[in-house]
Steps between C-alpha positions, in 0.01 A plus 500: 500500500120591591423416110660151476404390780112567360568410171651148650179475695241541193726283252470261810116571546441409061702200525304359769158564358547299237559238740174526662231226422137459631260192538146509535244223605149496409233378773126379344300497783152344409211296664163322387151564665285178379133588375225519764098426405342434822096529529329405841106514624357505836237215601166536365274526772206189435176645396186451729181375421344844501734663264451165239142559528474855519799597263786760595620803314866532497584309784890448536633188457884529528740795529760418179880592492665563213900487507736523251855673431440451079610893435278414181221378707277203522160391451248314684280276426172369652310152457162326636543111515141462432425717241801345299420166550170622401633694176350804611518846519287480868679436828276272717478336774393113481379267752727247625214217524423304201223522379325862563518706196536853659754705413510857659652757270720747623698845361870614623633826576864553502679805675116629434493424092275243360662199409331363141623160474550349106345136406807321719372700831857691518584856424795757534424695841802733504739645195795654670785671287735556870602281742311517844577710834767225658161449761307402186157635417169415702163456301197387601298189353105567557217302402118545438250218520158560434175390691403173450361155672806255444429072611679435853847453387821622508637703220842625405725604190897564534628833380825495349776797478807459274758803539707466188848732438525658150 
């Protein structure tokens, strides 16, 4: 009796599993980050009399943050107003009254590397193959004037810093 009842039980046990069906459900689960390119400078402190007439060696001008979550990096880019409108390779800094010709020439230092500027007054300042830390990277923007005897006046140039994704 032992063997029928088993043998009822596993004829019972095959007929069922070909019953048996299964489902499955597929779940995408996906999300966007946009592109960040951030760049922002401290104030430039004004220069005094003494350092226009006596010149400075790399004085700093601005600390500069870079920021940017490109994983293949960005690239920065630095421009004097005057020597562009100048088409020149010298950053400068002109008087604001009409009228007096002096000009006092100037060199830049950024994150402590000479900045050579081409004939439109710009030029690449950072070449980076990585995105940044997610506080961005810090670099210094120095200056040297040399001695001189500029006219009375006031003198300025505006330093611009484009951060630009790859």
């Amino acid at each position: 009796m032992k063997k029928q009842i088993t043998l009822a039980i596993a004829l019972f046990a095959s007929a069922t599993a070909g019953l048996a069906q299964s489902s499955s459900a597929t779940i995408i689960i996906s999300g966007s980050v946009a592109a960040q390119a951030a760049i922002t400078a401290t104030a430039a402190p004004a220069l005094t009399d003494t350092e226009l007439n006596s010149g400075v060696v790399d004085k700093q001008m601005s600390v500069v943050n870079e920021r940017s979550n490109r994983h293949i990096g960005y690239w920065v880019a630095l421009k004097s107003a005057n020597a562009a409108a100048a088409s020149s390779s010298q950053a400068r800094l002109n008087p604001i009254s009409a009228g007096n010709p002096d000009l006092i020439n100037y060199s830049i230092k950024y994150n402590g590397v000479a900045v050579t500027l081409d004939i439109a007054g710009q030029a690449t300042v950072t070449t980076s193959a990585v995105k940044t830390p997610i506080a961005g990277v810090n670099k210094n923007l120095t200056i040297t004037i040399g001695a001189g005897f500029p006219a009375a006046d006031t003198y300025s140039d505006t330093i611009t810093l484009t951060l630009t994704n790859n």
